[in-house]
Every structure is written in structure tokens, then in C-alpha cells.
C-alpha positions, 0 to 999 in steps of 0.5 A: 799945320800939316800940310795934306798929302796928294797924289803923285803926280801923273798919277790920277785917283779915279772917282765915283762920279768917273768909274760908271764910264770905265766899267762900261768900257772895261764890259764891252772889252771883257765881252768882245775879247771872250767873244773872239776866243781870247782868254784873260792871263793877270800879270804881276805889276813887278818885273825883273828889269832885265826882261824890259831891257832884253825886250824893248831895247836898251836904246828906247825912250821907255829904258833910258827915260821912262821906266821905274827901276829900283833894287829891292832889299835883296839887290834885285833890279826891278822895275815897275812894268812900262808895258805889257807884251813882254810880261805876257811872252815871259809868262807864257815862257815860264808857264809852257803855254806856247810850245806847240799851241795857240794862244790868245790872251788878254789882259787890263791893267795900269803900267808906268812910265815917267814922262811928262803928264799931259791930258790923255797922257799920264804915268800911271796909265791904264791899257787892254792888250789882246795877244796872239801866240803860235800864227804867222799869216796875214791872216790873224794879222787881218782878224786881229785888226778886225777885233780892234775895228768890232771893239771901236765900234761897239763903244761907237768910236768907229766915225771918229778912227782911222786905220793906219797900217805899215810893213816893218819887214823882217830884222835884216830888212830894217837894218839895211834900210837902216843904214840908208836912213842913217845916211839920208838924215845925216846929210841933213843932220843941221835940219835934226831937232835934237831928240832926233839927232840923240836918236839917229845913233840909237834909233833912228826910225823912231824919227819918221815918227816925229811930230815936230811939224819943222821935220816933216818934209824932211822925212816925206822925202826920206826913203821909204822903208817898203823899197827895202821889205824882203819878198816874204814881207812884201806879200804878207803885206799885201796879203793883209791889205786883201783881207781888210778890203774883204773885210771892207775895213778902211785903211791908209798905208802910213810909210812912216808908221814904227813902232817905239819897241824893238821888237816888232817885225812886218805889221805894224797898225795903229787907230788914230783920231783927230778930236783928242789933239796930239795924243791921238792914238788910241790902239796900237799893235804889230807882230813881234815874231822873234820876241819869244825866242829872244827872251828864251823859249822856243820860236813862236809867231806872234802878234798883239795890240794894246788900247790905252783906256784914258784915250778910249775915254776921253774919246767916249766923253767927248762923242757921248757927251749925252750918256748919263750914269745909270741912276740909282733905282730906289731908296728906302725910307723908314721910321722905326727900328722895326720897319727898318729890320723889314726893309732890310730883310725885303731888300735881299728879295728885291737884289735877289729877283732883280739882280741889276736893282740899284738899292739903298736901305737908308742907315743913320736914322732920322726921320721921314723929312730928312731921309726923303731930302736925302732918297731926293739927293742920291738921284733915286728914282724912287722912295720906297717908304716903310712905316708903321702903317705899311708894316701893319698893311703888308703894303710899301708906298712909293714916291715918283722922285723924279716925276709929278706922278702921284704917291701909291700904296702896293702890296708888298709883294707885289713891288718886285713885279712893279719895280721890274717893268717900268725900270725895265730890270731883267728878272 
């Protein structure tokens, strides 16, 4: 017998019963992205493996663990793209789009990463990344954030998140404070687990971001990387933390708060949650403003955060448990090959005045019984039932599918206008 083939595990086939859930999201994203100024850039999923390493570092979990890298049949090292901000730079670099100009893109799509599935977790994983090239101020950093707070709110998150923000300064801060990290946790090496004694040589601030709760007074009592900031960063910051207030936006200065990539200098933020568990980060971002110049092209500030969508979800179910899929509006039912033909010919009427209908014609034949268990099933509102008698009358009878509202017969032309104001659909 042959055994069935299944999906890859980590990665998840996303059903019908589920898509409703991500357009909704993926529309308020597309909206309020466009609404911001951000224009949409399509990154290819492959990618030279050199960029990731350049980019990201050679000493993060996503090079030495995580990422898919393979040499194709040309003997080229490539790797199936872990995420996004490095693709987006090389584009722009490659396209001419930074020199001298300001950018705000954005941009949705899978990325991949080995590591161990778990919920809200997975190695094909979906993210939004929104990007800004070309400003140096706190004062994008602020807009940025509040791009992130009026997404958050828009899907009705914003009760459920907290803003945690950090100043990572510039690169000759960090590596002084890194020396002094270095310092202050081998003292204390015996108390390391051992992920972060594997990172105390490589990256050691990744460790204040451990989760490993044995480590945590350890690392409230490390140095604070904030001693350490260079002047500008140290204003910058503060600068930040008075446009938020402006903004009447909430936060928490998390001194413990890195980001796992080498690129990124002063900003960091990140939007938590308490109701997913331990995957409770669902925004992520900071500036990076050395990475287009490490990567080739000219120096160029810039910024971004991603969004990881599985979370968002989660979090969306889990708060709008109450939110129902959009039903389906009507279904037609007929009983001979001829009024078939008319209730597909008046199907491209109804979808063509009422753009948002939710339709089906049925196909497959049978008769009236067995298509109305079947209208009954899809979850239709309404039958909408053409015989030889409504073909002769010019009329359509409708059926309440979901109500003890009595049958009518209409004219047809006048079904647009009685589909149109009960369904509340936009004509």
C-alpha cells in the first residue's frame, strides 16, 4: 500500500475554513500600509547566501542553525530567505532606489527557518515588513511606531500589547559594553546555560534576551547597555520617548531588550502580549543605519519593523472568538438545462452590480430536493430558485435559508435591488 505523502513539517497548509481570517488581516495591513505613504516591493524567495551572511552575521542562531542553504546545479550557494530586510536593502541597492531618496516600502510573504515547531512558531512562517530608507531622526522612529500602534489597533489588538522600546547605540558603543558584558557574565559563567555560554564568545547580547527564568537575576543585575550609549544616541532616544508621549503612545524602556541581528544600532521596539504564551512577540523592529553601506551602496539611514502573521492570528482568534466568516449570499438552483443557461447569464448581472455578492450557480445537476440540501449546506443565505415556471414569468423565487421567513416570488429584475438592501451589499 502507498503510504500518503504529508506536509513538511513546520510547514502548514492553510485551509479554506482559515483564509477568510488571513485576508482580513493581510486588507487592514495592504490599507494602512498605503494609507502611511509605503509602497508594496516583491522580493524573490531565493537569495544568494552571501547576502544573509554579510547581513545578519555569521554568529546568529539564523546562520549557524536556522537557515536553508543549498548549492544549485550551478554551484551557486543559495538559501531560501530567513528574512526580510536584507533583501529589501539589496534590491534597493541593486534598483538605485536609495541614492539620494526616501523610501517606504513594504512588503508580505513566507520566510524559513529550521528550528523547532511549535504554536505560533513554524519554519515556514508568514510576516509584513514595513521599511524606511533615507531619515536619521527620532522622528520616523516615532511615526514608524505609531504605524505599528494604528495597525494593532485596527485589528482591535491594542488592549492586548505592550510597547517595549531600547537604545542599542551606535556600533562602538555596543562593543564597549560588550567587552563589559563579556566580563561581568564570565565571572558568573557556572550560572550560564548552555546556549548562553555557546553565546558569550559569539553574541553575547542575545543572552539578556534569554527566557531561561534560572537566568534572569543574573541578567536584571548585568550592566545596562543605557551607561554605555554615545551622546547622540542618548538624545535620539530621549528624543523618541518625547514623541511617543506626544503621541500619547505607552511604553516601557525594557534595558534588556537586543535584537538577534547584527544589524541594527539605537531603536530597537518590540509589541508584546501575555495571552499567546511564550511566543509573545508579534511586532518586531529597530534601525539599522550601517546596513546599506555594509552590504555596497552608499550610507543610508534606515529603519523597519516585521509582523509575524501566524502570531497576529492567533492573537486575532483568540480575542475575536465571536467573528464569524462572511457567509455565502445566495445560491442558485434550477431544474432544466434552459433555465440553467438563464441563471448563469443573470449571475454575471448580480456580480456585475454587486461586485461584493457571494454566488454560486449550482453545477452537477439533480433535482430541486437535492440542490436545496445542498444551497442549505454551503451556509447560503438564500435559495435563488429558477424553474420552468419563474423562466416563463420573468420572476426568481427566494428561499429564507437561514430564517422562518416566508418564500417569495419577484421580478427578476428586481432581485438586484432586493439582494442589495438586506445584504446591506455596496452597489
Amino acid at each position: 500500500m502507498t503510504t500518503n505523502i504529508q506536509a513538511i513539517r513546520g510547514m502548514n497548509d492553510i485551509l479554506p475554513e482559515e483564509t477568510e481570517i488571513w485576508q482580513y488581516i493581510e486588507n487592514i495591513l495592504r490599507q494602512t500600509l498605503r494609507n502611511y505613504g509605503y509602497d508594496e516591493i516583491r522580493l524573490p524567495l531565493l537569495e544568494k547566501t552571501e547576502l544573509f551572511k554579510r547581513s545578519i552575521g555569521e554568529a546568529t542562531d539564523i546562520v549557524e542553525k536556522e537557515m536553508y542553504t543549498f548549492l544549485d546545479r550551478n554551484g551557486d550557494n543559495l538559501t531560501i530567505r530567513p528574512e526580510g530586510t536584507a533583501g529589501c536593502v539589496r534590491a534597493g541597492i541593486e534598483h538605485g532606489l536609495f541614492y539620494n531618496q526616501l523610501r517606504r516600502l513594504w512588503y508580505m510573504g513566507p520566510f524559513y527557518r529550521y528550528e523547532r515547531p511549535q504554536k505560533g512558531r513554524y519554519r515556514q512562517f508568514y510576516q509584513c515588513g514595513a521599511e524606511v530608507f533615507g531619515l536619521s531622526g527620532p522622528d520616523i522612529d516615532a511615526e514608524l511606531i505609531l504605524l505599528s500602534a494604528h495597525i494593532l489597533e485596527q485589528l482591535g489588538l491594542k488592549p492586548y500589547v505592550t510597547l517595549e522600546i531600547n537604545s542599542l547605540g551606535s556600533p562602538a558603543a555596543r562593543a564597549q559594553y560588550r567587552d563589559v558584558l563579556v566580563h561581568y557574565l564570565t565571572q558568573h559563567q557556572d550560572q550560564l546555560d548552555e546556549d548562553s555560554r555557546n553565546r558569550l564568545t559569539s553574541n553575547p547580547l542575545r543572552i539578556l534576551d534569554s527566557k531561561n527564568p534560572t537566568l534572569q537575576t543574573l541578567i536584571h543585575g548585568a550592566p545596562k547597555l543605557a551607561d554605555y550609549l554615545d551622546e547622540e544616541s542618548r538624545e535620539h532616544f530621549m528624543q523618541l520617548c518625547v514623541y511617543l508621549d506626544t503621541l500619547e503612545i505607552s511604553y516601557k524602556i525594557n534595558p534588556c531588550l537586543v535584537r538577534g541581528l547584527d544589524y541594527y544600532t539605537k531603536t530597537v521596539f518590540e509589541w508584546v502580549t501575555h495571552e499567546l504564551g511564550a511566543q509573545g512577540t508579534v511586532c518586531a523592529g529597530g534601525r539599522y543605519d550601517g546596513l546599506v553601506e555594509q552590504l555596497g551602496g552608499h550610507p543610508t539611514p534606515a529603519l523597519g519593523f516585521g509582523m509575524g502573521m501566524e502570531r497576529v492570528i492567533l492573537l486575532v482568534q483568540k480575542i475575536q472568538s465571536h467573528r464569524a466568516p462572511s457567509p455565502l449570499h445566495a445560491y442558485f438552483v434550477t431544474d432544466s438545462e434552459d433555465t440553467f443557461k438563464k441563471a448563469l447569464k443573470l449571475s454575471v448581472e448580480l456580480r456585475h452590480q454587486l461586485p461584493s455578492l457571494r454566488l454560486i450557480v449550482h453545477c452537477g445537476g439533480g433535482g430541486f430536493k437535492s440542490q436545496l440540501k445542498k444551497a442549505d449546506k454551503s451556509g447560503a443565505l438564500y435559495a435563488l430558485i429558477l424553474g420552468e415556471q419563474e423562466q416563463q414569468n420573468h420572476t426568481i423565487t427566494l428561499k429564507s435559508l437561514r430564517s422562518e421567513d416566508p418564500q417569495q416570488t419577484i421580478p427578476q429584475n428586481e432581485l438586484v435591488h432586493f439582494l442589495k438592501n438586506p445584504l446591506k451589499l455596496p452597489g
